[in-house]
TIPATOR-132053 format. One line per 2 residues: number of its first residue (from 1); their letters; for each residue x, y, z of C-alpha. Coordinates in steps of 0.001 Angstrom, whole numbers. Layout:
<recs>
NUM = a = X:Y:Z ~ ... .
</recs>
This chain:
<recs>
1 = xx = -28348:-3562:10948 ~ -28702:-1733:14245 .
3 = xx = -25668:-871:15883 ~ -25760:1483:19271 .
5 = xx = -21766:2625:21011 ~ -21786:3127:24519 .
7 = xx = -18922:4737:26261 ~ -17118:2840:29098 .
9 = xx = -14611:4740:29871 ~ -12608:8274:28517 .
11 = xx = -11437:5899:24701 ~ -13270:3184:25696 .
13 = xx = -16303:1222:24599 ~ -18691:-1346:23966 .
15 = xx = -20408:-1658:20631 ~ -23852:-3416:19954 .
17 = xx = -24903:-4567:16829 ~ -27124:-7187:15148 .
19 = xx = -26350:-9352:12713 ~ -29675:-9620:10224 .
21 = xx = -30860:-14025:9975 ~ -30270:-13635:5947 .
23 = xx = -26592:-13171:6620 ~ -26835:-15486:9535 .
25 = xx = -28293:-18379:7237 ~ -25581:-17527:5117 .
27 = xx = -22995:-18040:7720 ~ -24611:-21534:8532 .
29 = xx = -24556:-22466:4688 ~ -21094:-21851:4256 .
31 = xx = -20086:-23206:7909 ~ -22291:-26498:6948 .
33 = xx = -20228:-26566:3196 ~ -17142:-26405:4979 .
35 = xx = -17661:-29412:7478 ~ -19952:-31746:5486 .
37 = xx = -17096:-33349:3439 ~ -15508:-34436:6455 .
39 = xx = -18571:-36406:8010 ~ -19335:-39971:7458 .
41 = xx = -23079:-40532:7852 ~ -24556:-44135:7168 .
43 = xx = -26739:-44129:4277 ~ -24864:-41445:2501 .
45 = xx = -21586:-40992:475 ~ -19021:-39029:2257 .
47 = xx = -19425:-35495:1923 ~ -23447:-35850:812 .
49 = xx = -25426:-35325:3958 ~ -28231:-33271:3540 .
51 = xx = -27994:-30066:5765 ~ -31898:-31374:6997 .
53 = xx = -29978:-34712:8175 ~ -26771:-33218:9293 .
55 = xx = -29065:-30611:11636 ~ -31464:-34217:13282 .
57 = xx = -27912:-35759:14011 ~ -25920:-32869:15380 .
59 = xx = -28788:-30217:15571 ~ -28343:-26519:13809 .
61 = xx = -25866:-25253:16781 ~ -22682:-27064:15770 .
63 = xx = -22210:-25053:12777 ~ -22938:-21824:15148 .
65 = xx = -19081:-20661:15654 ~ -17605:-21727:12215 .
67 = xx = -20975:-19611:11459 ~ -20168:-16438:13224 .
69 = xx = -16339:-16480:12159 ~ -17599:-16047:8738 .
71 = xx = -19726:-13141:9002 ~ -18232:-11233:11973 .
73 = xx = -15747:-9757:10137 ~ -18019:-7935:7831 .
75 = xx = -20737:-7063:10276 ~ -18329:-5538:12492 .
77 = xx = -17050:-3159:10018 ~ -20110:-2007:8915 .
79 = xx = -21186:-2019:12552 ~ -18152:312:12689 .
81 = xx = -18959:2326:10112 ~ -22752:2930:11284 .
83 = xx = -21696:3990:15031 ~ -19078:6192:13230 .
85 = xx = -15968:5250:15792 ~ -12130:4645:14489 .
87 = xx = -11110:1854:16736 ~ -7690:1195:17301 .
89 = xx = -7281:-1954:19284 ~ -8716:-5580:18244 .
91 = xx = -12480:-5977:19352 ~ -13233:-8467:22349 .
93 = xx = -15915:-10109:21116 ~ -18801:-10801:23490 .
95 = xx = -22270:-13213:22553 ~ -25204:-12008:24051 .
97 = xx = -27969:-13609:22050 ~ -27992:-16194:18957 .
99 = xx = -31264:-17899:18930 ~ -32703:-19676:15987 .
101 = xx = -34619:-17741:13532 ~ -33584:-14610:15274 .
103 = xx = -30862:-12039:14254 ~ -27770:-12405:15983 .
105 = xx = -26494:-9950:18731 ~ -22823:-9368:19153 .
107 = xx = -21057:-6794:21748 ~ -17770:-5680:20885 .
109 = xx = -15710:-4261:23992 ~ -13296:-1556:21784 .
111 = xx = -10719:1189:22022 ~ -11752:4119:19870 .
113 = xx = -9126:7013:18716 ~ -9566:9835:20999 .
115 = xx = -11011:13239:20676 ~ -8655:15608:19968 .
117 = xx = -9720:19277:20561 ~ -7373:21917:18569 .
119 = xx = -5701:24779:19837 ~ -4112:27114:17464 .
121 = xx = -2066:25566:14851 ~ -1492:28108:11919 .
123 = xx = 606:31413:11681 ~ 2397:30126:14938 .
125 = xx = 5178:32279:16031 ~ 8453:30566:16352 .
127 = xx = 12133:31336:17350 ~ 14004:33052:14514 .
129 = xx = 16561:30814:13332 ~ 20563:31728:12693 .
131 = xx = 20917:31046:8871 ~ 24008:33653:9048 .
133 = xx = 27890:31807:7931 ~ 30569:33970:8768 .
135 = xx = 34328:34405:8357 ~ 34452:32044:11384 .
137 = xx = 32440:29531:10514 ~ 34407:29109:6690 .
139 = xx = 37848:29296:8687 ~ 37015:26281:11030 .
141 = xx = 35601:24368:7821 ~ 39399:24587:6393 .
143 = xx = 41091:24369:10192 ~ 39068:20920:10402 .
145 = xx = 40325:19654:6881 ~ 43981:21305:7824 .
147 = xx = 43820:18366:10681 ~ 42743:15702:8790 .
149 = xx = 45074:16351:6346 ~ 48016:16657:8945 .
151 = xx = 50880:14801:9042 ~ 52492:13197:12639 .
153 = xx = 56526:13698:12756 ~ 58796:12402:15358 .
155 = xx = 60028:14633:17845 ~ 63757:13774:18786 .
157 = xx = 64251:14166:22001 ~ 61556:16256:22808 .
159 = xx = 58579:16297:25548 ~ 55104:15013:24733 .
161 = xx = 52710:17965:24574 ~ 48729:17999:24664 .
163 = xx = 47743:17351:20884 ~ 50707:14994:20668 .
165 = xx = 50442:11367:19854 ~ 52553:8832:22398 .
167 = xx = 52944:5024:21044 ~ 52945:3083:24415 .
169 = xx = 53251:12:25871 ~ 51132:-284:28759 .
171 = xx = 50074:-2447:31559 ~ 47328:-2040:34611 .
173 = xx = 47415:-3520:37970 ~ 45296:-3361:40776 .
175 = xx = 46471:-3833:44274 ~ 49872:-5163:42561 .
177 = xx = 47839:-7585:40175 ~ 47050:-7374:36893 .
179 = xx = 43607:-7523:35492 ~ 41794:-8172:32071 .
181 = xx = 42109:-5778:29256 ~ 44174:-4152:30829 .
183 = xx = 47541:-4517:28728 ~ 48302:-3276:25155 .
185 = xx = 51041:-2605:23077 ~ 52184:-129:20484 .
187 = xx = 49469:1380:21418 ~ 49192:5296:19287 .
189 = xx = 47604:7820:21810 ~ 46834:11287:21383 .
191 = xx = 47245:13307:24353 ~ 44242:15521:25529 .
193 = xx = 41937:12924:23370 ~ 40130:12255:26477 .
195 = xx = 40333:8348:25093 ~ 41704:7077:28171 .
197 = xx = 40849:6835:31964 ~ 40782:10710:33235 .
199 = xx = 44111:11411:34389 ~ 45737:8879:32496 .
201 = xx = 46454:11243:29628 ~ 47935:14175:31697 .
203 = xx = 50989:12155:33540 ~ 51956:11317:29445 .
205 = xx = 52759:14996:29369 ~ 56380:16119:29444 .
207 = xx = 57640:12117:28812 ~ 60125:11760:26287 .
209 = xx = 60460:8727:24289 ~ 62442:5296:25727 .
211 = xx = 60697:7200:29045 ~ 59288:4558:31631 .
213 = xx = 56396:6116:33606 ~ 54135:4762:36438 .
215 = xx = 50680:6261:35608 ~ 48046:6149:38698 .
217 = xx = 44283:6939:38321 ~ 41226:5923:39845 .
219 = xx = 38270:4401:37534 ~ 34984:6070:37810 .
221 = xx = 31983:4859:39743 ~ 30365:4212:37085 .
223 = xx = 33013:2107:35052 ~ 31693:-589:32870 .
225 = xx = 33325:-3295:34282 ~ 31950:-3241:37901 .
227 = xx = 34623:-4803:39709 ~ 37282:-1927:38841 .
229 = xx = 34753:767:39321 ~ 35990:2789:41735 .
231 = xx = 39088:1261:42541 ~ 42545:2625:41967 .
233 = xx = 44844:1646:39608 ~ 48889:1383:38377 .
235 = xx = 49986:1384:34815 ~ 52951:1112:34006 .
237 = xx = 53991:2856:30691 ~ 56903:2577:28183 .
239 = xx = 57136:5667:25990 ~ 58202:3974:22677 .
241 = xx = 57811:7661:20297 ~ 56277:11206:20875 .
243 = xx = 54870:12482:17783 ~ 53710:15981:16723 .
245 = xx = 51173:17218:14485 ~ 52649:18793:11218 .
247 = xx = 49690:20890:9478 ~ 50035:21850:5761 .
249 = xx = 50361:25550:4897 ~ 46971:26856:3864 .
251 = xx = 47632:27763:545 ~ 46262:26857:-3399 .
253 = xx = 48278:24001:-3395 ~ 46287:22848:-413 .
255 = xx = 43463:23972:-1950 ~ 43871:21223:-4677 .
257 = xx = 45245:18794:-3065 ~ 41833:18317:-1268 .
259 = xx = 39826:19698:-3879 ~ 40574:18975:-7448 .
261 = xx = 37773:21066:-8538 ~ 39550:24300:-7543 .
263 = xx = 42388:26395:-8364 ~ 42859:28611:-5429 .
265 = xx = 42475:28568:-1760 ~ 39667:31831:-2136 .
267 = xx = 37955:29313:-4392 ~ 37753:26573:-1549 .
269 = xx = 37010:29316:1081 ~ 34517:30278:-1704 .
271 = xx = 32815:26458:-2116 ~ 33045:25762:1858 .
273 = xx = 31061:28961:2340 ~ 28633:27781:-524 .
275 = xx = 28104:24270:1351 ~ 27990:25877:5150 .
277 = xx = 25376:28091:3795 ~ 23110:25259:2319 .
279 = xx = 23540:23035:5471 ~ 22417:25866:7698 .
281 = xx = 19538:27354:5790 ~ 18301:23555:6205 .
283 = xx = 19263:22998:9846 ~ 17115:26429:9873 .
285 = xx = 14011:25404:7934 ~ 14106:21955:10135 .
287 = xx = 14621:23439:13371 ~ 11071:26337:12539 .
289 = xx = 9009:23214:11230 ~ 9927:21224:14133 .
291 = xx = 9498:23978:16594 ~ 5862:24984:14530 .
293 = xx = 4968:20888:14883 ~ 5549:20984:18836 .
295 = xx = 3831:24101:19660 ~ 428:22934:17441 .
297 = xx = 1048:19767:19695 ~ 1074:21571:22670 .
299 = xx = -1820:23805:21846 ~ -3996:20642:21250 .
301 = xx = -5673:18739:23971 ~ -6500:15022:24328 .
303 = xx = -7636:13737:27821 ~ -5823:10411:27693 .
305 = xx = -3989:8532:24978 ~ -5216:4955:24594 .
307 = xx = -2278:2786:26204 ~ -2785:361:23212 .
309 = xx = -1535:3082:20662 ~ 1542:3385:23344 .
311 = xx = 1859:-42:23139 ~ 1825:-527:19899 .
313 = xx = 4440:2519:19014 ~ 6847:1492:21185 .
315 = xx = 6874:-2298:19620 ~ 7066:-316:16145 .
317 = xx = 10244:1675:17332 ~ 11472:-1444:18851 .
319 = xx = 11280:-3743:15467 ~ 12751:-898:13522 .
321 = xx = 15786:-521:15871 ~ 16251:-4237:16099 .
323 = xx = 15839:-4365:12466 ~ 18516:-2107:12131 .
325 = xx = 20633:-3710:14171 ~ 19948:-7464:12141 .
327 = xx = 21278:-5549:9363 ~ 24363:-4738:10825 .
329 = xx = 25110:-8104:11573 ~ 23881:-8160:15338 .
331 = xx = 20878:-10549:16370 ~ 18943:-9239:19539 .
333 = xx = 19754:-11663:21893 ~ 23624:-10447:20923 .
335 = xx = 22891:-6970:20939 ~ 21218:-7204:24774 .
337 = xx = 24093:-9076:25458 ~ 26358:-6382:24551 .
339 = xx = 25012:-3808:26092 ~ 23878:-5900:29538 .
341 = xx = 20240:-4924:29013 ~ 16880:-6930:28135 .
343 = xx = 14156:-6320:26083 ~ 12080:-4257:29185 .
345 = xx = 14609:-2458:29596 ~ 14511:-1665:25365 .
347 = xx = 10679:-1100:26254 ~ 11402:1432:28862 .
349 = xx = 13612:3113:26297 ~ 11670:3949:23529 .
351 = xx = 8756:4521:25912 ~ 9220:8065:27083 .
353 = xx = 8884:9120:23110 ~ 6304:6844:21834 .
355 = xx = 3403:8983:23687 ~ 4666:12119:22053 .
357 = xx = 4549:10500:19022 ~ 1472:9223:19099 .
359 = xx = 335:12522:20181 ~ 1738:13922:17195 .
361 = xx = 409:11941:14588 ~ -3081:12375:16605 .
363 = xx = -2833:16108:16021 ~ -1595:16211:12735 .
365 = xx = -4458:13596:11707 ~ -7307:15998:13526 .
367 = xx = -5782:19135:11308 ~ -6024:17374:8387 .
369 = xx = -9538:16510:9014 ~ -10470:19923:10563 .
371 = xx = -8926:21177:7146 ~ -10787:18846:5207 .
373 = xx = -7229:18001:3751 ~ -7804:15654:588 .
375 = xx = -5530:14325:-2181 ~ -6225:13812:-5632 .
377 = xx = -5926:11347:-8046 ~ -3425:13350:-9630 .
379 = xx = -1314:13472:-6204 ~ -1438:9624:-5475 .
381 = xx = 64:8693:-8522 ~ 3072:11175:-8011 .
383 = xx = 3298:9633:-4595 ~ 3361:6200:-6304 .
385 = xx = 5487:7109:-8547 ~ 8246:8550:-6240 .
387 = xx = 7840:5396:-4070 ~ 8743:3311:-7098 .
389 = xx = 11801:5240:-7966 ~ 12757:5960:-3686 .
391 = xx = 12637:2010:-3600 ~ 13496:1029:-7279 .
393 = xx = 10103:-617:-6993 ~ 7908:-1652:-10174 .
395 = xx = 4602:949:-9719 ~ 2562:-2487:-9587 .
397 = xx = 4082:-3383:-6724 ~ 3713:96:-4711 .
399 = xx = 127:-127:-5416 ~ -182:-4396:-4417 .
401 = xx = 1571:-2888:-752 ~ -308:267:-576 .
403 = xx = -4102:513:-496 ~ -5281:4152:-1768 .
405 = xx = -6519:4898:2171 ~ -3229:4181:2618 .
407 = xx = -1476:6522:495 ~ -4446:9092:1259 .
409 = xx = -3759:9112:4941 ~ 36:9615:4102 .
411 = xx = -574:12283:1578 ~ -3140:14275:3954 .
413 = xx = -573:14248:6579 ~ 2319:16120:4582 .
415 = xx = 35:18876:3205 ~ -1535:18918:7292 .
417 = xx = 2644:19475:8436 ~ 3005:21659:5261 .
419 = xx = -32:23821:6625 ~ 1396:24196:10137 .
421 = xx = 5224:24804:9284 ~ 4439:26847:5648 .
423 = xx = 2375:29436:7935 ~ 4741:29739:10808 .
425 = xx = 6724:33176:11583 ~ 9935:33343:12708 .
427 = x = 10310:36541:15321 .
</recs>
């Protein structure tokens, strides 16, 4: 096979190959096999027309597509492999000669993977990152469980505060009528929450309970329902109960009340310190490989990113987020309903990261290669075998939905990321 790749354009392409008569009679055997037991010829039992008849009645030409649909595939990936290009979009497949006798010649207008040209991407120097918990941090740890473990007392008699809770009735009207959703009762509100319209919290303060109170405010521009944005509006409030917070003494008996696996309130300082310390050495380590990731990113050029590997990223991110969403029980034509949007506008979302991404993975792929990153035998059947317990997958399986490339490719890339963020210094 010959097979010549001319550039069209910075990714683009058109790729030239032959495809030898041997394979081309072989094509036309199996594309005669496949329609013969279909014809009914006079003279012969259905199905038993000679290929020397069938070619006199119909001539050799008929069997010419079912022909070339057979043997395309494989001549274009070795066509592939000979011009050494990595496409990345689906070939549009162009005729230019197939005369009898001759060998076949195809043109296939492609989208290759672009060049990437590395910039610096080991011993990069990133931001040094705060792994330090102090006295602070440990104290706002037990503040935040002190809340949740608070109790809410009536005040008799007493003036709603900020950090209060109010149960209300309430009611809104707009130019003296009342409008949708705009009426609840019994409602529990915590004052300063920031839960409700602004202002609407801040006239609450100071009410006493059995209080009636007219509350005004004015809905933002921007309000979700569009025909109160903007507009101002009258509630009318009745203070049922003002409630305060009552916090439990921080003491061992707190201690075990929310931790049964200590004795003492130093041994929950103790544990909280031990946990704050693990999360932030990992926030840490995350935030120096992601920094070491961008910068290699950024150090690497590529003169255009094919639009089909957008394209195709942002449908990726789009299936898994809708995907997501099916398994929370909402369908996408529900959750574009919800939210008032459509699926372009979904597109336009996930847009602005996709070329990044594909950037990324562009980069990290080129390192790997530049690296001559490989992975053993050895290290695709550990992958394998943490897929199968990850997923609680038989090993069978794994391999039936993974072809080794696959799980090379994947394996390549981790050590590639290892390379970049194991080499990076904080300063």
């Amino acid at each position: 096979m010959t097979a010549k790749w001319e550039k069209t354009g910075t990714n683009d392409g058109v790729l030239t190959f032959s495809i030898p008569q041997v394979e081309v009679q072989k094509g036309l055997t199996q594309a005669f096999n496949k329609v013969k037991g279909n014809l009914n010829v006079p003279g012969f039992r259905k199905g038993k027309v000679s290929r020397q008849v069938f070619n006199k009645m119909y001539g050799e030409a008929a069997l010419y597509e079912d022909a070339l649909n057979a043997v395309l595939p494989e001549a274009y990936e070795a066509a592939v492999k000979e011009a050494g290009i990595e496409p990345v979009s689906q070939p549009q497949i162009d005729v230019e000669s197939m005369e009898a006798g001759e060998d076949w010649v195809i043109k296939a207008e492609v989208t290759v993977k672009p060049e990437v040209k590395l910039g610096q991407y080991k011993d990069l120097e990133v931001s040094k990152q705060d792994r330090e918990v102090t006295d602070a941090d440990v104290d706002a740890r037990l503040e935040r469980e002190q809340q949740s473990q608070a109790e809410l007392v009536i005040k008799e008699d007493a003036a709603a505060e900020n950090g209060d809770t109010v149960v209300i009735d309430f009611e809104g009207f707009v130019d003296g009528v009342a409008f949708e959703g705009g009426k609840g009762e019994n409602y529990s509100l915590e004052l300063g929450s920031g839960s409700f319209i602004p202002g609407f919290e801040d006239q609450l303060v100071g009410q006493k309970a059995d209080s009636n109170v007219d509350v005004t405010v004015t809905f933002p521009e921007d309000y979700q329902a569009e025909d109160l944005a903007g507009k101002e509006a009258v509630f009318k409030v009745v203070v049922h109960e003002v409630k305060a917070k009552e916090l439990p003494e921080l003491d061992d008996e707190f201690a075990k009340d929310v931790d049964d696996t200590v004795e003492t309130l130093d041994e929950l300082k103790a544990k909280y310190r031990k946990e704050l310390e693990e999360t932030k050495e990992k926030a840490a380590e995350d935030a120096k490989d992601e920094e070491a990731i961008k910068k290699a990113v950024a150090n690497a050029e590529i003169v255009e990113l094919p639009h089909v590997m957008v394209h195709d990223e942002v449908h990726r991110s789009m299936d898994e987020f809708l995907n997501n969403m099916q398994r929370q029980g909402i369908s996408p034509e529900m959750y574009y309903q919800l939210t008032g949007s459509t699926e372009e506008d979904l597109h336009t979302q996930f847009e602005g990261e996709a070329g990044e991404r594909v950037k990324t993975n562009l980069v990290i792929e080129a390192i790997a290669a530049a690296e001559k990153i490989d992975a053993s035998e050895e290290e695709i059947a550990n992958e394998i075998k943490e897929l199968s317990e990850a997923y609680n997958m038989p090993v069978e399986q794994i391999k039936r939905v993974l072809t080794e490339d696959m799980l090379k490719h994947d394996i390549a890339m981790k050590k590639a990321v290892e390379l970049i963020t194991g080499t990076a210094v904080e300063k």
